[in-house]
Each structure stands twice: as C-alpha cells, then as structure tokens.
N, CA, C and O atoms as a Tripos MOL2 file, in Angstrom:
@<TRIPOS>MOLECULE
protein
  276   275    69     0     0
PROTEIN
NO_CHARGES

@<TRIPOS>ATOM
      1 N          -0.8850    7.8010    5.5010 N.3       1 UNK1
      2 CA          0.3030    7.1250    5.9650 C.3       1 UNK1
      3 C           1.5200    7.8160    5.3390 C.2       1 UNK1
      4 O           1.7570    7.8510    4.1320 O.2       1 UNK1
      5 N           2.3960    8.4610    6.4920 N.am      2 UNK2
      6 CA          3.4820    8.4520    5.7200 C.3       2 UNK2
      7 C           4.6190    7.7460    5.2820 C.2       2 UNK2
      8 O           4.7640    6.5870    5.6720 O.2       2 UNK2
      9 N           5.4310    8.2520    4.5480 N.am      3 UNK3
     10 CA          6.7160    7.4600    3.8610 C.3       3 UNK3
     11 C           7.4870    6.3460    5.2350 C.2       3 UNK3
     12 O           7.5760    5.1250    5.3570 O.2       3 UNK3
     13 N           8.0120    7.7410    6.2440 N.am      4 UNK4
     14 CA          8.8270    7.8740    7.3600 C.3       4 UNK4
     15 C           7.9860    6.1470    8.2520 C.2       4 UNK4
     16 O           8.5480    5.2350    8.8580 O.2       4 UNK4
     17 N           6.2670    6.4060    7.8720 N.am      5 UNK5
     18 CA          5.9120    5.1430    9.0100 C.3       5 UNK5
     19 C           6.0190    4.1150    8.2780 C.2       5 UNK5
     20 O           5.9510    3.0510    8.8930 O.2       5 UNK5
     21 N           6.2120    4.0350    6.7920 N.am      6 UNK6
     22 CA          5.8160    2.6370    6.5910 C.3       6 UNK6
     23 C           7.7140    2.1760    6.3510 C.2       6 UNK6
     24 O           8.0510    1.0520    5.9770 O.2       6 UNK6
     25 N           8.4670    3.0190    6.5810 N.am      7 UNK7
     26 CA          9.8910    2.5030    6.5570 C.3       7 UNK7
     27 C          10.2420    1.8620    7.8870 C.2       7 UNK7
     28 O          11.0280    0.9230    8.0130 O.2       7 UNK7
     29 N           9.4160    2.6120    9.1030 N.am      8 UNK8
     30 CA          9.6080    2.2560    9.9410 C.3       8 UNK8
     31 C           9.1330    0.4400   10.3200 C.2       8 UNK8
     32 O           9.8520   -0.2380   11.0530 O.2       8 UNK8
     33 N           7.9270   -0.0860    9.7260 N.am      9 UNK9
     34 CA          7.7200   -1.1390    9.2790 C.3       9 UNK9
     35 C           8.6680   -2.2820    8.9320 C.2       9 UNK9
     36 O           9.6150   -2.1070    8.1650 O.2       9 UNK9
     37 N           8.3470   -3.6950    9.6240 N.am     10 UNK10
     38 CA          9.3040   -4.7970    9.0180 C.3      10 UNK10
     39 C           8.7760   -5.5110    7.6930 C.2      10 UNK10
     40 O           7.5690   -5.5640    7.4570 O.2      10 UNK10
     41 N           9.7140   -6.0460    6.8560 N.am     11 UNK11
     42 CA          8.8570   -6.6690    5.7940 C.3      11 UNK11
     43 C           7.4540   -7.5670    5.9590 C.2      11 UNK11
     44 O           6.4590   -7.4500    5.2450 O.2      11 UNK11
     45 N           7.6350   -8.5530    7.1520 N.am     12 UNK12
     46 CA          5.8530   -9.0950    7.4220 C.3      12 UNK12
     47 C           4.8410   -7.8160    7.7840 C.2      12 UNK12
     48 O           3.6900   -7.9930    7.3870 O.2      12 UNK12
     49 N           5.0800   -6.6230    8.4390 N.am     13 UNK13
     50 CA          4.3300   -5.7440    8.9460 C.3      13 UNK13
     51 C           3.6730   -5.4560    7.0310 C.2      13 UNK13
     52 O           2.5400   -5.7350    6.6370 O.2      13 UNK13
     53 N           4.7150   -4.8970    6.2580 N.am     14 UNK14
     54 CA          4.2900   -4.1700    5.2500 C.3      14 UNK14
     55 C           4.0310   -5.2010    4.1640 C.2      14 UNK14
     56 O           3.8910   -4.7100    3.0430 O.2      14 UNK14
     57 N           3.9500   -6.3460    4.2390 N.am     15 UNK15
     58 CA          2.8810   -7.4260    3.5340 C.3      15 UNK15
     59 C           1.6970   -7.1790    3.9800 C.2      15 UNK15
     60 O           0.6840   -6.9880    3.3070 O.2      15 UNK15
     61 N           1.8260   -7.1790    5.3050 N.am     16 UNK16
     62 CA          0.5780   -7.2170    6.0320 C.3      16 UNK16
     63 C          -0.4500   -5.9590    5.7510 C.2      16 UNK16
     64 O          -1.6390   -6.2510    5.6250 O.2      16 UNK16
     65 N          -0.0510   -4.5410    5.6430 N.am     17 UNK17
     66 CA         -0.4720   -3.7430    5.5120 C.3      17 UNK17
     67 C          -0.7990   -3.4200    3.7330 C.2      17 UNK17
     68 O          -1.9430   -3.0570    3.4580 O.2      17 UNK17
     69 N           0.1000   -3.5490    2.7240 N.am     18 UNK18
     70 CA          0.0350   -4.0300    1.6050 C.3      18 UNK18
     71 C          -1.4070   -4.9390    1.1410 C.2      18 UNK18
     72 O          -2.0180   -4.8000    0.0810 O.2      18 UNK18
     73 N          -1.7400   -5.8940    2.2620 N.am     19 UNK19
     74 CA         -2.7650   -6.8050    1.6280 C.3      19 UNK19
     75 C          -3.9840   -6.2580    2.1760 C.2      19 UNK19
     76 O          -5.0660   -6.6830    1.7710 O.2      19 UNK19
     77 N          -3.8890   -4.9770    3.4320 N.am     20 UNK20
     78 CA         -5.0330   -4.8740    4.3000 C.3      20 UNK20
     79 C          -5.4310   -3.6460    2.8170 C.2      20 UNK20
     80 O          -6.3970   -3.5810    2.0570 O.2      20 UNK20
     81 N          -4.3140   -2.9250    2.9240 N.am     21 UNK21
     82 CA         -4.7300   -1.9970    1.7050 C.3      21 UNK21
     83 C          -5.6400   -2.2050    0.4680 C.2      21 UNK21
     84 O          -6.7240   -1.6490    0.2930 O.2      21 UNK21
     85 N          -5.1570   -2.9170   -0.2030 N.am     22 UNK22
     86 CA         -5.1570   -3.7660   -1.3310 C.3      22 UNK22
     87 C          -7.1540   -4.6030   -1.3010 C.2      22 UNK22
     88 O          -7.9660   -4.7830   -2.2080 O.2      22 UNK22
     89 N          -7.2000   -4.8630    0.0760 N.am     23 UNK23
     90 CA         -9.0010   -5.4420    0.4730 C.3      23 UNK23
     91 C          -9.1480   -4.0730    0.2920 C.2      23 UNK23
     92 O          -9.2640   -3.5970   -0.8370 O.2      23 UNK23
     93 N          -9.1570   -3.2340    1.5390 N.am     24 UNK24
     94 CA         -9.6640   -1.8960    1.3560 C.3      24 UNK24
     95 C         -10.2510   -1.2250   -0.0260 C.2      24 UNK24
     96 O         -11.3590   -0.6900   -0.0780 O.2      24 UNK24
     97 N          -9.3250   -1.3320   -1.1630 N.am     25 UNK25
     98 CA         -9.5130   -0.6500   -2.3360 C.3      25 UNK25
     99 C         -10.4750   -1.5850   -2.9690 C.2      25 UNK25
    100 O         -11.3600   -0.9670   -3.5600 O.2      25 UNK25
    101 N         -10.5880   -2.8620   -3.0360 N.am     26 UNK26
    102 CA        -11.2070   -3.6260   -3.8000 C.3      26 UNK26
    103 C         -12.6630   -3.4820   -3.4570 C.2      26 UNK26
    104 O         -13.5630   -3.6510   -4.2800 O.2      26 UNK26
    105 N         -12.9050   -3.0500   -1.7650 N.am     27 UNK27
    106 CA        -14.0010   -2.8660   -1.6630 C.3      27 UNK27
    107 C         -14.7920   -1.5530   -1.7970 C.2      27 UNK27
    108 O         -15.9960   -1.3110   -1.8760 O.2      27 UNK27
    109 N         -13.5450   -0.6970   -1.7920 N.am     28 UNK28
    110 CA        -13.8520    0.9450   -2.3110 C.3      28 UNK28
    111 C         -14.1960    0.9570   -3.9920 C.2      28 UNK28
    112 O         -14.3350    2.0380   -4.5650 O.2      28 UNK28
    113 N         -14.3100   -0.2370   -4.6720 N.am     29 UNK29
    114 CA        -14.2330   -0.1930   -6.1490 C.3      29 UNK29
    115 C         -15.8200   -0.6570   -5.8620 C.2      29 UNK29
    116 O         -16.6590    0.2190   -6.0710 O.2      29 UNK29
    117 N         -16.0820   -1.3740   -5.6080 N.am     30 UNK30
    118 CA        -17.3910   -1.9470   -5.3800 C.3      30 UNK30
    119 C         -18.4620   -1.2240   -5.1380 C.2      30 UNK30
    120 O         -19.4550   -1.3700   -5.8500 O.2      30 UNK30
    121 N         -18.4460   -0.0970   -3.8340 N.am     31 UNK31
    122 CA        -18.6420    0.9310   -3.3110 C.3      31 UNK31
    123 C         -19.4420    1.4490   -4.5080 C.2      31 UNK31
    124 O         -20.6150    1.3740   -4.8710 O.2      31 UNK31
    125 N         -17.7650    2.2820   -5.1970 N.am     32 UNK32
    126 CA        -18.2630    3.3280   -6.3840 C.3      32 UNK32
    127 C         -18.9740    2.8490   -7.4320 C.2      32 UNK32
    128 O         -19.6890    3.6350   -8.0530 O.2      32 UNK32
    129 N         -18.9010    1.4130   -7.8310 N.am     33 UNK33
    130 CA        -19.7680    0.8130   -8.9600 C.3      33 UNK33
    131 C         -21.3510    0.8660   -8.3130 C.2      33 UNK33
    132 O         -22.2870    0.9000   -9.1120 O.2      33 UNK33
    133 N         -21.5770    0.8690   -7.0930 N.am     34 UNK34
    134 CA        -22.8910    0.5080   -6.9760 C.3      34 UNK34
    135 C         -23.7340    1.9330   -6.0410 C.2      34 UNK34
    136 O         -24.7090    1.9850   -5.2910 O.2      34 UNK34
    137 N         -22.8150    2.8850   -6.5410 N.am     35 UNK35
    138 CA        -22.6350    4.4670   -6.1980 C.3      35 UNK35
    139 C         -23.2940    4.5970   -4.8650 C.2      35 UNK35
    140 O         -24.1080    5.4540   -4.5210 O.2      35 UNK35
    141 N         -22.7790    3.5450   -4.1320 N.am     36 UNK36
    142 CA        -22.5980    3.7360   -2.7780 C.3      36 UNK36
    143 C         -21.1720    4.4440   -1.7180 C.2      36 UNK36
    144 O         -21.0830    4.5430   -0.4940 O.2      36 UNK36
    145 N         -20.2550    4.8170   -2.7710 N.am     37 UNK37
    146 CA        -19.1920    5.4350   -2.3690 C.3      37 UNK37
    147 C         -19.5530    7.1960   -1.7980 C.2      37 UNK37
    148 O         -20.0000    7.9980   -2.6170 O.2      37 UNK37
    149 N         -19.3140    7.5810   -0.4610 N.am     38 UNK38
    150 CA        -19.7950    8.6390    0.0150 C.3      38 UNK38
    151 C         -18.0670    9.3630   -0.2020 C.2      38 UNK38
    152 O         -17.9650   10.4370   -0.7950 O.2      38 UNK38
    153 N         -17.1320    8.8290    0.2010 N.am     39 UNK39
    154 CA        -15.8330    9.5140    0.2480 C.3      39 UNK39
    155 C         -14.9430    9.4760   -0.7410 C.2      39 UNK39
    156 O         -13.8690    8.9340   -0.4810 O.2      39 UNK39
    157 N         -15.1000    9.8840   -1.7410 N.am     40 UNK40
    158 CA        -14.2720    9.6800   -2.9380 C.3      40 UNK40
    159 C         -13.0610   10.1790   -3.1890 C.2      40 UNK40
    160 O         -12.5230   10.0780   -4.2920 O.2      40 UNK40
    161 N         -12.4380   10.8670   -1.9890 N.am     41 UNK41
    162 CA        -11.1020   10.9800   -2.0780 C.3      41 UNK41
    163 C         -10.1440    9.6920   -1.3540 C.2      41 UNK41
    164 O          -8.9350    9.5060   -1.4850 O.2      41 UNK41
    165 N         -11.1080    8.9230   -0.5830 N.am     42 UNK42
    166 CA        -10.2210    7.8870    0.1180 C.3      42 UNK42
    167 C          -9.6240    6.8540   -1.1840 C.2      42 UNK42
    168 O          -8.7010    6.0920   -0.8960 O.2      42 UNK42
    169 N         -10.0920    6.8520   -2.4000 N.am     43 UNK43
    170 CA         -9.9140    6.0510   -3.1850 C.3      43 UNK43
    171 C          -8.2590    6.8670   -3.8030 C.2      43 UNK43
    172 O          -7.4800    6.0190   -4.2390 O.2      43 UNK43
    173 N          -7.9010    7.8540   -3.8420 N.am     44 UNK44
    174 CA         -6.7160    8.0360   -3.9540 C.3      44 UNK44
    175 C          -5.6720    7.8810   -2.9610 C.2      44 UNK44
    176 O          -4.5230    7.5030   -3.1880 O.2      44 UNK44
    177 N          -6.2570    8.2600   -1.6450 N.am     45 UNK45
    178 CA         -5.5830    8.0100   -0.8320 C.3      45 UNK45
    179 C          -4.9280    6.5420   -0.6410 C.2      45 UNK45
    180 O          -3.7280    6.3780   -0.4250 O.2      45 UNK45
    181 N          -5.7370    5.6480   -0.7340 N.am     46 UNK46
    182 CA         -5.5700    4.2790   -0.9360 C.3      46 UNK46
    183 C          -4.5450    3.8380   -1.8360 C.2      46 UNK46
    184 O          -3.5640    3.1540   -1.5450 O.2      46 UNK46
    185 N          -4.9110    4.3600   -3.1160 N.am     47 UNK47
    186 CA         -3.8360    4.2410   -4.3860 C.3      47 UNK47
    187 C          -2.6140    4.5420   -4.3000 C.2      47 UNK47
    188 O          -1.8170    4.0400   -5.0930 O.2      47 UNK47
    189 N          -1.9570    5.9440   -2.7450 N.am     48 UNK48
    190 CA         -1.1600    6.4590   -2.9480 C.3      48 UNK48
    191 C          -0.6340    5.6640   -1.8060 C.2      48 UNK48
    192 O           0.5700    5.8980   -1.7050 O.2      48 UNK48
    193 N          -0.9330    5.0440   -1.1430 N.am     49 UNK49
    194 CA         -0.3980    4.2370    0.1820 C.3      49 UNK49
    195 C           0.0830    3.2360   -0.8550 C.2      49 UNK49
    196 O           1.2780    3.2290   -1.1520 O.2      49 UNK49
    197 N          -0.6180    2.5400   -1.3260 N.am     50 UNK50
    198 CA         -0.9260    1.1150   -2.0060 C.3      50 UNK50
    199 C           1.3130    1.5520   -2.5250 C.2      50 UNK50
    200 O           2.3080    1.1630   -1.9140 O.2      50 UNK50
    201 N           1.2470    2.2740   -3.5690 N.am     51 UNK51
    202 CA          2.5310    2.7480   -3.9030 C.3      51 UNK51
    203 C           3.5490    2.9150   -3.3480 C.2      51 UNK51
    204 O           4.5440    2.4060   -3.8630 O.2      51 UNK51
    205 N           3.7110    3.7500   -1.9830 N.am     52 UNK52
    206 CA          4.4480    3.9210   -0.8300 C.3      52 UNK52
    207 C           4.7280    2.5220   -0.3900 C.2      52 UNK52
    208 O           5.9060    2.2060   -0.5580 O.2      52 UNK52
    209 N           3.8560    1.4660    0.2000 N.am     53 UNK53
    210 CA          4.5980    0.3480    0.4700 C.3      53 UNK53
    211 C           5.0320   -0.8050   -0.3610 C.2      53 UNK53
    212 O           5.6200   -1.8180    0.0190 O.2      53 UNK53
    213 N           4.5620   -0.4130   -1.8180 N.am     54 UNK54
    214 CA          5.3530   -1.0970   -2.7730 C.3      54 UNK54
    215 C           6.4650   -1.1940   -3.3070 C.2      54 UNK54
    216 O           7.0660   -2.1480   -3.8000 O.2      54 UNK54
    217 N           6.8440    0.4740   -3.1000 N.am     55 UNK55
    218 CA          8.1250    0.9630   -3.5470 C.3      55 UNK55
    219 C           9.4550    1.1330   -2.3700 C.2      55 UNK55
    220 O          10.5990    1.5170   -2.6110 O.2      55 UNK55
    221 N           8.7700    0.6350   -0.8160 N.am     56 UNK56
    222 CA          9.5890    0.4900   -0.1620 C.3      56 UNK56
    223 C          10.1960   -1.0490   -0.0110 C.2      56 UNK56
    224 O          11.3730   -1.2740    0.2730 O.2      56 UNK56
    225 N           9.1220   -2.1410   -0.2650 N.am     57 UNK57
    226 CA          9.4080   -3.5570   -0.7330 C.3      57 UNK57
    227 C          10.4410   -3.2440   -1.8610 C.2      57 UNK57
    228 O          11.5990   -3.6020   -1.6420 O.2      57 UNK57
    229 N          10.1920   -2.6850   -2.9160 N.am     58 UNK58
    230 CA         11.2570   -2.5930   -3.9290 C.3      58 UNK58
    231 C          12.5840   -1.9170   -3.7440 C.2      58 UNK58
    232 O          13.5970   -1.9510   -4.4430 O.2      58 UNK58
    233 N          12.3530   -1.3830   -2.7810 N.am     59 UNK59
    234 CA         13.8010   -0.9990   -2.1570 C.3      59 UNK59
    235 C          14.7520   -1.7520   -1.5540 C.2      59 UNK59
    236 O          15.9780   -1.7230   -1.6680 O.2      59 UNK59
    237 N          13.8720   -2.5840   -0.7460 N.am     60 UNK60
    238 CA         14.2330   -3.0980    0.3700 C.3      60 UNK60
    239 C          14.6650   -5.0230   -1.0730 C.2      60 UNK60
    240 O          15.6450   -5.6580   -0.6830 O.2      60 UNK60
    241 N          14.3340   -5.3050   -1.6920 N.am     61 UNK61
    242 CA         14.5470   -6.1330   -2.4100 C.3      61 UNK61
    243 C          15.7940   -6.1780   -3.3450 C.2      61 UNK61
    244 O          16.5400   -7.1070   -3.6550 O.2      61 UNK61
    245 N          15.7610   -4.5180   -3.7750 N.am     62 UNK62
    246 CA         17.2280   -4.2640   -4.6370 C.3      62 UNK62
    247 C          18.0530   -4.2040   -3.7320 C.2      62 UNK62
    248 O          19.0690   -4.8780   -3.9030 O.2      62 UNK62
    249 N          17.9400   -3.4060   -2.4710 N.am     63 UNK63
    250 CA         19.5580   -3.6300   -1.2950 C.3      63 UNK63
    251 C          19.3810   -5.1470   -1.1280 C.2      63 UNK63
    252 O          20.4270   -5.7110   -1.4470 O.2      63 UNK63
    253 N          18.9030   -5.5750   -0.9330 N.am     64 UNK64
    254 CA         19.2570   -7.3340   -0.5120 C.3      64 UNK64
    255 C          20.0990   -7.9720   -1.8420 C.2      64 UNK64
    256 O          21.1250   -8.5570   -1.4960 O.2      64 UNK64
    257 N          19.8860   -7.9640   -3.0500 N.am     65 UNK65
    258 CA         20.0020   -7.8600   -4.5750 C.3      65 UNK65
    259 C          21.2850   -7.6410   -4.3380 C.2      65 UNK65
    260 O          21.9990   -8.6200   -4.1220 O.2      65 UNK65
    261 N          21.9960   -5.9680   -4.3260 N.am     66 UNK66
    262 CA         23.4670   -5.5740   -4.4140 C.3      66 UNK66
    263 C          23.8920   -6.2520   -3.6070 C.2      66 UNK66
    264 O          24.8370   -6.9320   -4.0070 O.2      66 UNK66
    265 N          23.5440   -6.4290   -2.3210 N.am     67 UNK67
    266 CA         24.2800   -6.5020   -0.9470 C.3      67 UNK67
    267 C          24.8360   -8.1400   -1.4890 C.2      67 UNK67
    268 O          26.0220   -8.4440   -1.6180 O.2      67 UNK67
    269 N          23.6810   -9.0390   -1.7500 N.am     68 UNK68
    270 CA         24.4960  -10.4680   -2.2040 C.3      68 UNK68
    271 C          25.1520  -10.7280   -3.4170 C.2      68 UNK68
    272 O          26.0500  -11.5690   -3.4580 O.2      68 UNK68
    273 N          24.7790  -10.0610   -4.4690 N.am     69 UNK69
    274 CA         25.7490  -10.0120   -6.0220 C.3      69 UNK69
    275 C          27.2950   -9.2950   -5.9650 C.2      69 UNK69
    276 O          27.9870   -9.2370   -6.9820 O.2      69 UNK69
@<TRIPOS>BOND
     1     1     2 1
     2     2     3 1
     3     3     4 2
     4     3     5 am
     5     5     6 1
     6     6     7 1
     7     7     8 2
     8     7     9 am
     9     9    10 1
    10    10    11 1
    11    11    12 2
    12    11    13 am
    13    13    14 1
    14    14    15 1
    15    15    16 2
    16    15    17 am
    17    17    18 1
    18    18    19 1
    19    19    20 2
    20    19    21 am
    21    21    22 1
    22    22    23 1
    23    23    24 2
    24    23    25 am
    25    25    26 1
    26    26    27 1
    27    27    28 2
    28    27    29 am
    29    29    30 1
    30    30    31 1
    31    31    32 2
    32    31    33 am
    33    33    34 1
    34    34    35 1
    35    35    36 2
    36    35    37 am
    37    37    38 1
    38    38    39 1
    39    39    40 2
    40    39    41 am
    41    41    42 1
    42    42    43 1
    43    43    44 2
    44    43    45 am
    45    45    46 1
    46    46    47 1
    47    47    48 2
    48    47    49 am
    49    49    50 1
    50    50    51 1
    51    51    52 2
    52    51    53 am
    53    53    54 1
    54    54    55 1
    55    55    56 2
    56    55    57 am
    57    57    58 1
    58    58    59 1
    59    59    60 2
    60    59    61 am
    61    61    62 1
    62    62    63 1
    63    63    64 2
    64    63    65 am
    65    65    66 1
    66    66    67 1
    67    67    68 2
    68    67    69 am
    69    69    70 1
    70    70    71 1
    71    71    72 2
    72    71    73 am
    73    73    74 1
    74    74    75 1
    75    75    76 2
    76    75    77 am
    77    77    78 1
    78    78    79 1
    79    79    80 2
    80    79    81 am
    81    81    82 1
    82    82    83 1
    83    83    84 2
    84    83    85 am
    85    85    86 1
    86    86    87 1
    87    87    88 2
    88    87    89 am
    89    89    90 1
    90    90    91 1
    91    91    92 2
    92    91    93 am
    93    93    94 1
    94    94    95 1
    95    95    96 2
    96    95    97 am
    97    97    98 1
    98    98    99 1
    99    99   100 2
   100    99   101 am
   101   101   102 1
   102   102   103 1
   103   103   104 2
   104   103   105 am
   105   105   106 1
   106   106   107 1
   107   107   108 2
   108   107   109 am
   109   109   110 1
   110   110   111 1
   111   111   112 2
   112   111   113 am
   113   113   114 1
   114   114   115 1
   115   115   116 2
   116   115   117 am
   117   117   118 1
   118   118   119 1
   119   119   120 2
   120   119   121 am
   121   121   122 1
   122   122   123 1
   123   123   124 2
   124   123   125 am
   125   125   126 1
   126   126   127 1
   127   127   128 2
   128   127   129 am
   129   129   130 1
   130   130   131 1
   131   131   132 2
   132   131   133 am
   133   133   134 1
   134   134   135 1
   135   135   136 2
   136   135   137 am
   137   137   138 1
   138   138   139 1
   139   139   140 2
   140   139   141 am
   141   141   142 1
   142   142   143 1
   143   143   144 2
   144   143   145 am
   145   145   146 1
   146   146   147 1
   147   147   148 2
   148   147   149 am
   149   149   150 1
   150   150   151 1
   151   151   152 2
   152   151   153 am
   153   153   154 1
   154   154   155 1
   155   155   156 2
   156   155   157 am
   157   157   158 1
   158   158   159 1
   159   159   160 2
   160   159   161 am
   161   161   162 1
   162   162   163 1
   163   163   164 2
   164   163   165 am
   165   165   166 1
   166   166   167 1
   167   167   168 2
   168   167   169 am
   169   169   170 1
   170   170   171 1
   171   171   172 2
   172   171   173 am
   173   173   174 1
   174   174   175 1
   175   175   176 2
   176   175   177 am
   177   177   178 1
   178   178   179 1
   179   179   180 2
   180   179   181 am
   181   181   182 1
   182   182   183 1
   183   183   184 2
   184   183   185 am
   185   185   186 1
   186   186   187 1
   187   187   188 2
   188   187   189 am
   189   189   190 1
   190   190   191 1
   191   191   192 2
   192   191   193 am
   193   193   194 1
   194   194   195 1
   195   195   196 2
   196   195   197 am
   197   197   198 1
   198   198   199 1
   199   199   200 2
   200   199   201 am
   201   201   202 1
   202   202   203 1
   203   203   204 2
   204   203   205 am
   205   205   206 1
   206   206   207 1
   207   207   208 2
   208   207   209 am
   209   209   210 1
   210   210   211 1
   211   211   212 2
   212   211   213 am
   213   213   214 1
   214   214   215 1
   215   215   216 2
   216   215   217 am
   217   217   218 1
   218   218   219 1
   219   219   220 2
   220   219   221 am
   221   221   222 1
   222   222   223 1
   223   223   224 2
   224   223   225 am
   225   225   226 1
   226   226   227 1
   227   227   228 2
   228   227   229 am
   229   229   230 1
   230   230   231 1
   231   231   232 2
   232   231   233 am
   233   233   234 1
   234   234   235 1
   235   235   236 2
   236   235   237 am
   237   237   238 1
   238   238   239 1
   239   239   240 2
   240   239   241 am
   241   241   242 1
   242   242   243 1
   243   243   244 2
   244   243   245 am
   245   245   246 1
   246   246   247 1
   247   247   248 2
   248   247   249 am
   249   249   250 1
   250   250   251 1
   251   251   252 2
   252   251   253 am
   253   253   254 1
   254   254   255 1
   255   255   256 2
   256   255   257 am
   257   257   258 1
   258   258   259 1
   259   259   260 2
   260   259   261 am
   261   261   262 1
   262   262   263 1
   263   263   264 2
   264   263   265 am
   265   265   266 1
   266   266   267 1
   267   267   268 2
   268   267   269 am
   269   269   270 1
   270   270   271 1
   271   271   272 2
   272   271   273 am
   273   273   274 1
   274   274   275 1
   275   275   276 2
@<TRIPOS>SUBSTRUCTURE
     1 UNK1         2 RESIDUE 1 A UNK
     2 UNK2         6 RESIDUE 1 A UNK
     3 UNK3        10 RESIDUE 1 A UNK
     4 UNK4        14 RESIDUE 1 A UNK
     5 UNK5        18 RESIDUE 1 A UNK
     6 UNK6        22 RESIDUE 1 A UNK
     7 UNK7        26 RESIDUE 1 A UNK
     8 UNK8        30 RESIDUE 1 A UNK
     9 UNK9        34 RESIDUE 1 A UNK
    10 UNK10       38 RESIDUE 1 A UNK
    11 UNK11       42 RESIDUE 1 A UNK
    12 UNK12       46 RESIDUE 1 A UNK
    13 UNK13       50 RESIDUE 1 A UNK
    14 UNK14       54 RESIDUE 1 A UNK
    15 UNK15       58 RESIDUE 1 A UNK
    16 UNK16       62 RESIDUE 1 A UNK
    17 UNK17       66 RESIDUE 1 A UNK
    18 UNK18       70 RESIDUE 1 A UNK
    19 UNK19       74 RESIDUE 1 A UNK
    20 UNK20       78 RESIDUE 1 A UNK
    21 UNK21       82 RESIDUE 1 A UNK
    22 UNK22       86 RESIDUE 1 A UNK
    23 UNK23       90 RESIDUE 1 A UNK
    24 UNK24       94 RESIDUE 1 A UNK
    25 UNK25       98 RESIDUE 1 A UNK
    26 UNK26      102 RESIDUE 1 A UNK
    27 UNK27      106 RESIDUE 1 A UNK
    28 UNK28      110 RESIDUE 1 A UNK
    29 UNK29      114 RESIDUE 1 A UNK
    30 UNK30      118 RESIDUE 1 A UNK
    31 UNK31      122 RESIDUE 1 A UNK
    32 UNK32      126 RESIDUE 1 A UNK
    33 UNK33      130 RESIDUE 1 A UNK
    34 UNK34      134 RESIDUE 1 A UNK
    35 UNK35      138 RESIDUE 1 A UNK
    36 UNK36      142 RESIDUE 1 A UNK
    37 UNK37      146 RESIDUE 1 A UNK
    38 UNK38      150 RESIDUE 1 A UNK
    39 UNK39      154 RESIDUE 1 A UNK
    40 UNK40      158 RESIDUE 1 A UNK
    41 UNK41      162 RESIDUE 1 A UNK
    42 UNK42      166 RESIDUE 1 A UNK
    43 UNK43      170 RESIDUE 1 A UNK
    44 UNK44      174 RESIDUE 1 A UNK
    45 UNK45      178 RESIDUE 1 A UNK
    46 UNK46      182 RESIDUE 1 A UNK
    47 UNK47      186 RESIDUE 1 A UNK
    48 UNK48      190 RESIDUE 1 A UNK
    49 UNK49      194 RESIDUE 1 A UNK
    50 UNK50      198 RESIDUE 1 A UNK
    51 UNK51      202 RESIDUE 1 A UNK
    52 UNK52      206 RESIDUE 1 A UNK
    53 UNK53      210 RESIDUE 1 A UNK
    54 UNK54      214 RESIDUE 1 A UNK
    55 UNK55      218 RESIDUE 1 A UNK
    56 UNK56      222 RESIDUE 1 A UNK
    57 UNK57      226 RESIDUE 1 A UNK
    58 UNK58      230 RESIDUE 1 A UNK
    59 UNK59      234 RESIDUE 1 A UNK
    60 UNK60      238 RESIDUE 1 A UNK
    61 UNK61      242 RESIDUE 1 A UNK
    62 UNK62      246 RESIDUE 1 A UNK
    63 UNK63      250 RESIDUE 1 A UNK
    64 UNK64      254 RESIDUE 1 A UNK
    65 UNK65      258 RESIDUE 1 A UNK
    66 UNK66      262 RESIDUE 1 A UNK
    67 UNK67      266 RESIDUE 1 A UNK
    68 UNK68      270 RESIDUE 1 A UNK
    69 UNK69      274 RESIDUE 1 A UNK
C-alpha cells in the first residue's frame, strides 16, 4: 500500500483498514509461533502499512488540533 492510497482514504475507510491490518498481523504472529508461517516478508510488510496509516491519522488529528486552537 502506498502513502499516496491511504491519503486518498477517509478517516472511517483508514480505521477500517487500520483494524483489518492490525487482525492480519495478529494472525501472521500466530502463524510464525506455530512455524506455520510460509511468507515471512508479509510480516514487515504489514508492520510498514500498520505505520503509514497511523501516521496519516496523526496527521490528520494535529491539522484538526491547529486548525481549532
């Protein structure tokens, strides 16, 4: 996922995607504990999305922040 799509995203979209992520990894942890994990790069990939739409929530939280103070 890139940056560009998840900006394109409304805040319910990127909750939404945020929490689909967020299952995803929990079950990619599970996976690797019971060394049933075949793709072990998706687990970064995951980590690095997981970030991308966190840090666009945090964007999108500080302009709301200035915009009313």
């Amino acid at each position: 996922m890139k940056i560009s799509d998840v900006r394109d995203l409304s805040g319910d979209q990127l909750q939404d995607e945020l929490h689909k992520l967020k299952k995803e990894q929990f079950n990619l942890r599970f996976q690797a504990a019971s060394g049933q994990l075949e793709n072990t790069d998706r687990v970064r990939i995951l980590r690095r999305d997981v970030a991308r739409v966190l840090t666009v929530l945090n964007e999108r939280t500080n302009a709301e922040a200035k915009s009313a103070g």
